[in-house]
C-alpha positions as CSV (number, residue, x, y, z in Angstrom):
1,X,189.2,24.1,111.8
2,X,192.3,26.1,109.9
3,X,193.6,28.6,111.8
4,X,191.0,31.9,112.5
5,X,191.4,35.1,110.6
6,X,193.5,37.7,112.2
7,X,191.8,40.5,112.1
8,X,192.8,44.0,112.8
9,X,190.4,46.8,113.0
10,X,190.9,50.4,111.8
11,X,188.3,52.4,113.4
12,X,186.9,51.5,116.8
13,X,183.2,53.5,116.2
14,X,179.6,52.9,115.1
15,X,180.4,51.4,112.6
16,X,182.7,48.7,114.5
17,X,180.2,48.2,117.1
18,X,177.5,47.2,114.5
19,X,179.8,44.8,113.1
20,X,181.1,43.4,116.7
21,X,178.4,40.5,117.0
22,X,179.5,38.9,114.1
23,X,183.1,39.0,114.8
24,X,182.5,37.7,118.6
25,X,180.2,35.2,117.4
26,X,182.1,33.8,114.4
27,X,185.0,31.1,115.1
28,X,186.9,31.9,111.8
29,X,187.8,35.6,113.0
30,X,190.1,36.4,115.8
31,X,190.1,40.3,116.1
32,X,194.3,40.7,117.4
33,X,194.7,43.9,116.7
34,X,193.1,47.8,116.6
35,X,194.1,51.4,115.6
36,X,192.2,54.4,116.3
37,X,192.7,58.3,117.5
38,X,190.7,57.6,120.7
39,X,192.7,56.6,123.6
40,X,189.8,55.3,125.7
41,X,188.7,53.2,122.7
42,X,192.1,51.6,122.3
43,X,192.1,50.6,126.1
44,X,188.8,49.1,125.6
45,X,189.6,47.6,123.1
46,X,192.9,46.1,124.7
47,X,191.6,44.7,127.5
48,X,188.7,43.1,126.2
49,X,190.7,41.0,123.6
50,X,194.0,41.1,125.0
51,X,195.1,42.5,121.8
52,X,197.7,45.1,120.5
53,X,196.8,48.9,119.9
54,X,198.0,51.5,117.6
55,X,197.5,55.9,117.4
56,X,198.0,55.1,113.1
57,X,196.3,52.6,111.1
58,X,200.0,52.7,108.8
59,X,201.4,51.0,111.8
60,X,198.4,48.6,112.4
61,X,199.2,48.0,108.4
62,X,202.5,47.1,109.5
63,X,201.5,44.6,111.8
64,X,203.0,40.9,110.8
65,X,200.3,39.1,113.0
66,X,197.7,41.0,110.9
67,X,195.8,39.0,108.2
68,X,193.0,41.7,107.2
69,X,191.6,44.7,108.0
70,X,188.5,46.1,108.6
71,X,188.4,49.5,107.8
72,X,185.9,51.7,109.6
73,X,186.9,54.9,110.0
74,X,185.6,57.9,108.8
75,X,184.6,57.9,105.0
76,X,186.9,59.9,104.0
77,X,189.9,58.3,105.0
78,X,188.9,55.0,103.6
79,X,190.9,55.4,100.9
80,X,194.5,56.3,102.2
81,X,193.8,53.5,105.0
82,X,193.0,51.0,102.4
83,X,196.0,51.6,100.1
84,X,198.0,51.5,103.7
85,X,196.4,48.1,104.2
86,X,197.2,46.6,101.3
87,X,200.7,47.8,101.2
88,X,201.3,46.0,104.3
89,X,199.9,43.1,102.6
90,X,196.3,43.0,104.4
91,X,193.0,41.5,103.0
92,X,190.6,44.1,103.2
93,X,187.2,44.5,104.2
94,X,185.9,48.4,103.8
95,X,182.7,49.9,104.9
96,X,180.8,51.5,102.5
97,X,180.9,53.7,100.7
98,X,184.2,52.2,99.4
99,X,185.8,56.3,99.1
100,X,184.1,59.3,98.0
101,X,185.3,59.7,94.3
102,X,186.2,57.3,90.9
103,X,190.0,58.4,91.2
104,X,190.4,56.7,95.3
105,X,188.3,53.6,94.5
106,X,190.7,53.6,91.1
107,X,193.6,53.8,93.4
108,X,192.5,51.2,95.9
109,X,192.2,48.4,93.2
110,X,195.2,48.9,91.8
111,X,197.3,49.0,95.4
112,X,195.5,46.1,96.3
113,X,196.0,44.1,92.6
114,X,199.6,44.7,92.9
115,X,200.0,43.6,96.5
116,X,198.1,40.4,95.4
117,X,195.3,40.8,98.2
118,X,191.2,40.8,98.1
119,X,189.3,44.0,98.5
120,X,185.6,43.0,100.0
121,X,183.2,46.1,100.5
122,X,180.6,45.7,103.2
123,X,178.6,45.7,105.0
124,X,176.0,46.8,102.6
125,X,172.3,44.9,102.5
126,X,172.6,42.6,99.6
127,X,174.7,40.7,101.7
128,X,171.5,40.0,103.9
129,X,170.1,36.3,103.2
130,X,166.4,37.4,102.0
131,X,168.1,39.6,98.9
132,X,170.1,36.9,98.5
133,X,167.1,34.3,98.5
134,X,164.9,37.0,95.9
135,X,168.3,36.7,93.5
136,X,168.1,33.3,93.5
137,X,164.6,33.0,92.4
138,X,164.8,35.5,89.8
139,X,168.1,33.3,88.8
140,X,165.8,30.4,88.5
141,X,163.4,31.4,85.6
142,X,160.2,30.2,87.7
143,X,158.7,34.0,87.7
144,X,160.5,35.2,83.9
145,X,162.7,38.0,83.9
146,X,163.2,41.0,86.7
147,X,162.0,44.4,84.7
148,X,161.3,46.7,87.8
149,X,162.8,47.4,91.2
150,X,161.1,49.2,93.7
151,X,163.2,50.5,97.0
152,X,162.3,52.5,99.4
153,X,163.1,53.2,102.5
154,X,162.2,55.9,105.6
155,X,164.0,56.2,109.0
156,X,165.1,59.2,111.4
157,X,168.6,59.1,109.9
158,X,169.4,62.8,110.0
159,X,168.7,63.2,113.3
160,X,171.1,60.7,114.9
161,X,174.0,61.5,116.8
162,X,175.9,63.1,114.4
163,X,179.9,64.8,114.0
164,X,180.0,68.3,111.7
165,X,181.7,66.0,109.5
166,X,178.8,63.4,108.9
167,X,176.6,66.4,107.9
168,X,179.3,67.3,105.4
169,X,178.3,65.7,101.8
170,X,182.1,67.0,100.5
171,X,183.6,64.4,103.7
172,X,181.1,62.1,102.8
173,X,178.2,62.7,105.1
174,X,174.3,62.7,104.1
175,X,172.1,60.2,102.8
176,X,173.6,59.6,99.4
177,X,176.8,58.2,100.5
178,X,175.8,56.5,103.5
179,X,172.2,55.2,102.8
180,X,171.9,55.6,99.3
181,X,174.6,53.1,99.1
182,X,172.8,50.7,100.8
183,X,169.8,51.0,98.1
184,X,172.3,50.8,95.1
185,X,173.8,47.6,96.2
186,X,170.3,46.1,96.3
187,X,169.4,47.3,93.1
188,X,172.7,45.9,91.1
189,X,172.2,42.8,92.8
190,X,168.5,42.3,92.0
191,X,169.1,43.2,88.8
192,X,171.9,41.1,87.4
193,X,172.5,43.7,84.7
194,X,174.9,47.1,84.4
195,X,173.3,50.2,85.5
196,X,173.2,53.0,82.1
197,X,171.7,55.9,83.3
198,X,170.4,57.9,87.0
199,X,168.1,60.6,87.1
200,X,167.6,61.6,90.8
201,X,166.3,64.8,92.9
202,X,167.8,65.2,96.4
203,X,166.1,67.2,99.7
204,X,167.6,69.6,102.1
205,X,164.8,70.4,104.4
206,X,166.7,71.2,107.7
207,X,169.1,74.3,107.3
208,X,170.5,73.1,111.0
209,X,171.3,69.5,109.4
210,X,173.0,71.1,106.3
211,X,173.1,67.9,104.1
212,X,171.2,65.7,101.7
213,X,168.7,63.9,103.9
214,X,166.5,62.6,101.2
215,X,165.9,61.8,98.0
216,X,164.4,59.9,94.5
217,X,166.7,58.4,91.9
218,X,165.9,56.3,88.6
219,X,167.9,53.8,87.6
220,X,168.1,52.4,84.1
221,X,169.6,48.8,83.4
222,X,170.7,47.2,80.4
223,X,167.7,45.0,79.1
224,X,165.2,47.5,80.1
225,X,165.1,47.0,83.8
226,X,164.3,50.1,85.7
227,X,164.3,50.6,89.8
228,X,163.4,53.9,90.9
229,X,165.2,54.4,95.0
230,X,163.1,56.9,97.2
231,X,164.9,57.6,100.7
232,X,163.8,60.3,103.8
233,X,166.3,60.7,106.9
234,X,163.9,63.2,108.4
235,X,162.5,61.7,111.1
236,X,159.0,61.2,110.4
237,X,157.2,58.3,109.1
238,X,158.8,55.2,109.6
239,X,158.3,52.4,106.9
240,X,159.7,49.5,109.3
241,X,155.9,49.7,109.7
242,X,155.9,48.1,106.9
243,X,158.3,45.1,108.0
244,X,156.4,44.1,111.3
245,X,158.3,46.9,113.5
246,X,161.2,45.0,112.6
247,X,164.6,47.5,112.7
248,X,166.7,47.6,109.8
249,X,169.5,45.3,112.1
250,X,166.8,42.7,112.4
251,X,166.0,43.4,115.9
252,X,162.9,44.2,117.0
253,X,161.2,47.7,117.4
254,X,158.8,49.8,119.6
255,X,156.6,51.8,117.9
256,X,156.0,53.4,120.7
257,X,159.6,55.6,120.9
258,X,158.5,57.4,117.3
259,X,159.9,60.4,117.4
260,X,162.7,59.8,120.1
261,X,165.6,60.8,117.6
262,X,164.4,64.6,117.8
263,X,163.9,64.5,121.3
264,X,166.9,63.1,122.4
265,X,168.5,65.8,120.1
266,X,166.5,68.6,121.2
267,X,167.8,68.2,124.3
268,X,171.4,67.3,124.3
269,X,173.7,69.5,125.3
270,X,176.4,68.2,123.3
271,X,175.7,66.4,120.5
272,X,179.4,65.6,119.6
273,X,179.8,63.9,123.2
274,X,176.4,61.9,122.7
275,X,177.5,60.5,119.4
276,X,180.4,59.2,121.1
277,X,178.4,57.5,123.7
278,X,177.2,55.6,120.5
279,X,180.9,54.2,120.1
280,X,182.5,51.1,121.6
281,X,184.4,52.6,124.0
282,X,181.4,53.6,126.1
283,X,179.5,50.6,124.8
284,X,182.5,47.5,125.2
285,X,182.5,44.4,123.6
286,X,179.0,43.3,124.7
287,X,177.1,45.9,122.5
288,X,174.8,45.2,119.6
289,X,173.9,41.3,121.1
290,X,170.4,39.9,121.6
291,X,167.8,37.5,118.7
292,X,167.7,38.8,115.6
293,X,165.9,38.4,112.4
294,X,167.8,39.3,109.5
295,X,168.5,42.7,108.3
296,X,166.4,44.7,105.8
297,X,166.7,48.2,104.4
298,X,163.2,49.3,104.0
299,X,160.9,47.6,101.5
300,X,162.3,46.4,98.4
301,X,160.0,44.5,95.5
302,X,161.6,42.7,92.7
303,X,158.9,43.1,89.6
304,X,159.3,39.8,87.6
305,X,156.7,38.9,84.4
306,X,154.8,36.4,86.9
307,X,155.6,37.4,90.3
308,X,156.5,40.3,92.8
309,X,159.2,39.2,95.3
310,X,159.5,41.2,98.4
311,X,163.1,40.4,100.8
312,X,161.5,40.7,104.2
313,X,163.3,40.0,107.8
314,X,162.0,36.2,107.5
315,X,161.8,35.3,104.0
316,X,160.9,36.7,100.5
317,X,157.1,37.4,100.4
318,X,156.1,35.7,96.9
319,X,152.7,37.1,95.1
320,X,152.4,35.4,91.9
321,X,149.5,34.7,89.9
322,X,147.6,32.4,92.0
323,X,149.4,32.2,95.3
324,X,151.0,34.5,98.0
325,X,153.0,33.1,100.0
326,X,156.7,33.2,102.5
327,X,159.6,31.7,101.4
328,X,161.0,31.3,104.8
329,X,164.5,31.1,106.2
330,X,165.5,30.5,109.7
331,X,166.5,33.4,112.0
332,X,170.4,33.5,111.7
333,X,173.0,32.1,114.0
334,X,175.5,34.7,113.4
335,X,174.1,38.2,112.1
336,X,175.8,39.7,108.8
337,X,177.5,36.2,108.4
338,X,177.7,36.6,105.1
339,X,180.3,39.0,104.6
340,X,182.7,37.2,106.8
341,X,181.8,34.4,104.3
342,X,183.1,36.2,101.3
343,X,186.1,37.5,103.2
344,X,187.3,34.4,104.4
345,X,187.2,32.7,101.1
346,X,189.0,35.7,99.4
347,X,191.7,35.2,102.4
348,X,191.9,31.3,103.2
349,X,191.2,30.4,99.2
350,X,192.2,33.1,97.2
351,X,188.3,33.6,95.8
352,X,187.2,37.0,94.1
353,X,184.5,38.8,96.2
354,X,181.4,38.9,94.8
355,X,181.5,42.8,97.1
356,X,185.1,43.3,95.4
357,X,186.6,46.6,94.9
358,X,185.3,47.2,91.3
359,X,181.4,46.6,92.8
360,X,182.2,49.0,95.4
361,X,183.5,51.4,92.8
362,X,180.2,51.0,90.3
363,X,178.2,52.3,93.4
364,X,180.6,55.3,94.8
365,X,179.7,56.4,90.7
366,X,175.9,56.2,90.9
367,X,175.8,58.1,94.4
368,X,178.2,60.6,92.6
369,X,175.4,60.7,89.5
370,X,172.5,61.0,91.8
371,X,174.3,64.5,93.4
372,X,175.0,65.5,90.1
373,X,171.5,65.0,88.7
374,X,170.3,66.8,91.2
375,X,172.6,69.7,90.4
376,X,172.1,69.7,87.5
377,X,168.6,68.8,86.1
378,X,169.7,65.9,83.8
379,X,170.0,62.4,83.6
380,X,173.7,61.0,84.1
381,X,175.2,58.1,81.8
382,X,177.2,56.0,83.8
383,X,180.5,54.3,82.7
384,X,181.9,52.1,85.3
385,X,179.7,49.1,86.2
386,X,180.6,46.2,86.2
387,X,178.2,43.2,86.0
């Protein structure tokens, strides 16, 4: 095997300890390296991977022994740490949302095209294996073209653990940019066509959660492909009911806890100090392990001429004409390890991400249209998506 991926990490929270499991369990990736604010994080972080620590993510940019960086900090710094990355002449790999406006994803591409380094933004859900499995049938003619998408998707998201800044939409906090994403990326990917057009409503229900928890956007394609996205953060019902109780991670769930995301904040005397109990310096390297099946976000249908096709946690549920049936695919060895597949071929053989900084920037412009459509009462043209 070539030598491992050096891999420093910019951000030690939530979002790194989701993405731990598949940096532990993958032998291309060597994480060597770590900035963040929190002292007690960097500690952590030292002593379970012998690895050098940094107060700036500039300096961790700076770092020769640095091959990439993950970037999962808050949203809205994605941008200044990315451009810092690929100054220092770092791969990147950026959670989504890739920034919070047109002009920082602009920016980012270009810093990264000049320092002649890969942009990869993930992890988002069309880098889980059943969307990629339902792509690949519509790709194979057997069921005639895609002309309808259907997503949607209802979970206790507001009522997480959550910093003033995640219930900020202006700092990127809410649904739009951190779930609608998710539904977007599906949606492109599915389709196989630009997006034209959004027309969307959003819902604040909750005065004390003062941000977009919920809402319903249609999509237009080129060809005449439509998906309509419906999302609710608010707690109530739960449509991994409709995936066997299987969580969005792929792990399974109790039905039994419904409702334990109020409680828990009902209670809480501090809700700032129980997010960060969420975080890997109170959780360590071991967090987020145990069998999976793979990820999902909510239920999805492709709408072919001769088929529906439904991305589940084992497979792609077919319902044709005459048969319904599973497509199956085997649990996975390594969760989410398709994204370190895309970014170790855009850092060991100079390959373009499919997840590249341009498809990152087509969906920070349809979560922008959905809150404008919803300010505004009108449908939005869109004008930069790529294929």
């Amino acid at each position: 095997m070539a030598s491992p991926l050096r891999l420093g990490i910019a951000g030690l929270g939530r979002a790194f300890t989701l993405m731990l499991p598949t940096f532990l369990a993958d032998r291309r990736v060597r994480l060597v390296a770590a900035a963040d604010a929190r002292r007690e994080n960097l500690a952590r972080f030292a002593a379970d991977f012998s690895a050098r620590t940094y107060d700036d993510v500039a300096d961790l940019a700076r770092d020769p022994e640095v091959d990439a960086i993950y970037i999962a900090t808050p949203h809205q710094f994605h941008a200044a740490h990315a451009i810092a990355a690929a100054r220092g002449g770092k791969h990147i790999l950026v959670e989504k949302p890739m920034a919070l406006s047109l002009e920082e994803c602009g920016a980012m591409i270009d810093a990264a095209r000049e320092a002649g380094v890969h942009i990869v933004v993930g992890h988002s859900h069309s880098f889980d294996a059943p969307v990629a499995l339902t792509r690949s049938l519509i790709a194979s003619g057997r069921f005639g073209p895609v002309r309808m998408i259907t997503a949607l998707d209802f979970t206790d998201f507001l009522y997480r653990p959550r910093r003033s800044e995640e219930l900020d939409t202006a700092a990127g906090g809410g649904a739009i940019f951190n779930q609608a994403a998710h539904q977007i990326d599906v949606a492109r990917f599915l389709a196989g066509a630009p997006a034209l057009s959004v027309r969307a409503m959003t819902g604040r229900w909750d005065a004390a959660r003062p941000t977009e928890g919920a809402y319903t956007a249609f999509l237009t394609f080129a060809g005449g492909l439509a998906a309509s996205l419906t999302y609710s953060g608010y707690g109530h019902f739960d449509s991994d009911e409709f995936s066997g109780w299987i969580a969005e991670s792929g792990a399974r769930k109790d039905p039994g806890r419904y409702g334990e995301a109020r409680r828990q904040l009902r209670v809480a005397a501090d809700e700032t100090a129980m997010r960060a109990q969420q975080g890997y310096g109170a959780l360590g390297a071991a967090s987020g392990a145990g069998e999976r099946l793979h990820p999902h976000f909510g239920l999805v249908i492709a709408s072919c001429e001769r088929a529906d096709l439904r991305p589940t946690p084992e497979g792609v549920m077919i319902y044709g004409d005459d048969e319904r049936r599973l497509e199956p695919l085997a649990p996975p060895e390594v969760p989410r390890r398709e994204v370190m597949d895309e970014l170790c071929a855009a850092a060991f053989e100079n390959r373009p991400p499919l997840h590249s900084g341009r498809w990152g920037m087509a969906i920070v412009e349809i979560c922008r249209a959905i809150l404008q459509s919803a300010a505004e009462r009108r449908e939005i043209p869109l004008a930069h998506q790529a294929p």
